[in-house]
C-alpha positions in Angstrom: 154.3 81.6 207.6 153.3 80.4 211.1 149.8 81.4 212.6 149.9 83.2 216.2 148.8 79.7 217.9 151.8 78.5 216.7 154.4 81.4 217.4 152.9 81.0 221.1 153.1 77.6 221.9 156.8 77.9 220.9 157.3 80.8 223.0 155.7 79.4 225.8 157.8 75.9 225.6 159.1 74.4 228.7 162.8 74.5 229.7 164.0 71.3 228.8 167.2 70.3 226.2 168.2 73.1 224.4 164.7 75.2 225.1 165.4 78.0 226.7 169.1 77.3 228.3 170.2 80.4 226.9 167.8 81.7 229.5 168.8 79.4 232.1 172.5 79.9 232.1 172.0 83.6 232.0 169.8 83.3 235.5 172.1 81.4 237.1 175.0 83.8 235.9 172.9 87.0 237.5 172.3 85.2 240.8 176.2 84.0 240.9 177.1 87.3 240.0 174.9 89.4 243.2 175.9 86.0 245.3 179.5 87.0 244.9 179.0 91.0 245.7 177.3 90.0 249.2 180.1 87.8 249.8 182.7 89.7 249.1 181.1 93.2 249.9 182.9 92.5 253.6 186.2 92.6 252.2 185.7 95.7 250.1 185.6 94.1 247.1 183.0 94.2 244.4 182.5 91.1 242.0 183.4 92.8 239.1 186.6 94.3 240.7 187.4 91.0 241.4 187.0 89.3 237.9 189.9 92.0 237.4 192.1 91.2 240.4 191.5 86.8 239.3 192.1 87.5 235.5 195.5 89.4 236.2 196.2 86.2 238.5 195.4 83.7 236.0 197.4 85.9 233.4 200.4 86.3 236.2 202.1 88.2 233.7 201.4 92.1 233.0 198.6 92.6 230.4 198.0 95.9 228.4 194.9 97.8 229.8 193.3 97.0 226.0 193.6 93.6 226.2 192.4 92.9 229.7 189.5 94.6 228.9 189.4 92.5 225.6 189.3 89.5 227.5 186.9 90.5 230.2 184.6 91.6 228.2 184.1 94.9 229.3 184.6 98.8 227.9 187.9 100.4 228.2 187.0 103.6 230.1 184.7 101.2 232.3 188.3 99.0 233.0 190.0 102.6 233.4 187.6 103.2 236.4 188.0 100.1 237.9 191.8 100.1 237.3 192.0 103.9 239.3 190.7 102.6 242.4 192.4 99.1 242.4 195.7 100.9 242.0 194.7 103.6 244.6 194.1 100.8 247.0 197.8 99.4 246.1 196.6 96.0 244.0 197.4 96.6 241.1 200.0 98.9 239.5 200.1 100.6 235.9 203.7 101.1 234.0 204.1 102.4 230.6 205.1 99.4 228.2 209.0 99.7 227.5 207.7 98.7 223.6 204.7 101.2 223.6 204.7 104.1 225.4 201.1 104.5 224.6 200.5 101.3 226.2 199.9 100.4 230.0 200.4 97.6 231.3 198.9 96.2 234.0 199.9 93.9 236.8 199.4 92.6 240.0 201.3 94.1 243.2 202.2 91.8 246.4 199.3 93.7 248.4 196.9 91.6 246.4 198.1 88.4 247.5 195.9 88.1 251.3 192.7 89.7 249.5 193.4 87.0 247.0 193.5 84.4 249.4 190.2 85.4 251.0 188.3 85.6 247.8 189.7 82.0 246.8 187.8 80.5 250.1 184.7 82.3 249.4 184.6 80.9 245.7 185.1 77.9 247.3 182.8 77.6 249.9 180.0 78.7 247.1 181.2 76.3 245.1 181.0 73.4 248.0 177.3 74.8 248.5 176.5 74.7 244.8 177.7 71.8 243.8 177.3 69.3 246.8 174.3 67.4 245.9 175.6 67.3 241.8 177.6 64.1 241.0 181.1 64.8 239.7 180.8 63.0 237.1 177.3 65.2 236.0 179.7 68.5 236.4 182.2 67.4 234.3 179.7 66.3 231.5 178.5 69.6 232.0 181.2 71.5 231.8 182.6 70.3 228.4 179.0 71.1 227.4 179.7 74.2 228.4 182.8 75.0 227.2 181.7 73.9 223.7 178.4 75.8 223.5 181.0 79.4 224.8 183.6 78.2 221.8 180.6 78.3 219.5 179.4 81.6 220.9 182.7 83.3 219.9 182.9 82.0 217.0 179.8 83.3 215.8 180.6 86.8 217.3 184.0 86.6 215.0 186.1 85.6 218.2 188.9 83.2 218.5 190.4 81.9 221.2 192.6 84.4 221.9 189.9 86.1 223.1 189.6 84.1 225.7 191.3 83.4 229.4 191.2 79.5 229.1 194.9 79.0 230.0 194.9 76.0 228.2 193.2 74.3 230.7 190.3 71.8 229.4 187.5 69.8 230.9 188.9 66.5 230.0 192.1 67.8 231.4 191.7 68.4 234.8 195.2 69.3 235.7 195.4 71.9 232.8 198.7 70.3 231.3 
């Protein structure tokens, strides 16, 4: 068993390699995360509201309420909330599934479109900020990291990849064909 010294010193490590990136990556998560809500606090939207309105983009095809909040990672009744005031705004819409009436599916509705727009620019623009003094090269060598360290994540949770919104899209495959 390891003394106290030694239980400390690896507590205490410096962030480099894998010490601590967990950490790291969780940080710079947070801060995107309250980054976004300023940003898009003008418009009325929240950034959780508008992981919502981009995942039902990226989807582009109505998802059951169930799923969606499968794949955000988020509770149902929490979606439900979200959902209520989305659709009360006129973004999204809810319609029984024609297979399960138990089932709502949710979708997109045209008013969406212009706040979609907007939000696009602003990820942009942060993006621009973010990444202007990173080589592309760097981000890319990154990102596959990245991608490989969430795909081992799920799978130790006892995900797959359904339970993800990766579109098929891969680092190595920049168009996402």
């Amino acid at each position: 068993m390891k003394d106290c010294a030694q239980m400390r010193r690896q507590r205490f490590r410096p962030r480099y390699g894998k010490s601590k990136l967990g950490l790291t990556i969780s940080e710079i998560s947070r801060e995107l995360r309250s980054l976004f809500d300023a940003k898009f606090k003008e418009h009325g939207v929240s950034n959780a509201r508008w992981i919502v309105l981009w995942a039902l983009q990226e989807l582009a095809e109505p998802i059951s309420q169930k799923r969606l909040a499968n794949l955000l990672g988020i509770e149902g009744p929490t979606l439900v909330r979200m959902l209520d005031r989305l659709e009360e705004d006129g973004l999204v819409r809810r319609t029984p599934s024609e297979q399960d009436r138990r089932v709502n599916l949710v979708e997109l509705c045209a008013k969406a479109d212009p706040l979609l727009d907007k939000m696009f620019v602003i990820c942009c623009e942060v993006e621009e900020s973010l990444y202007a003094d990173i080589d592309e090269a760097d981000l890319i060598k990154a990102h596959e990291v990245l991608l490989k360290m969430r795909d081992r994540v799920f799978e130790l949770s006892g995900k797959d990849r359904a339970d993800l919104i990766d579109f098929g899209h891969s680092a190595s495959d920049p168009s996402g064909s």
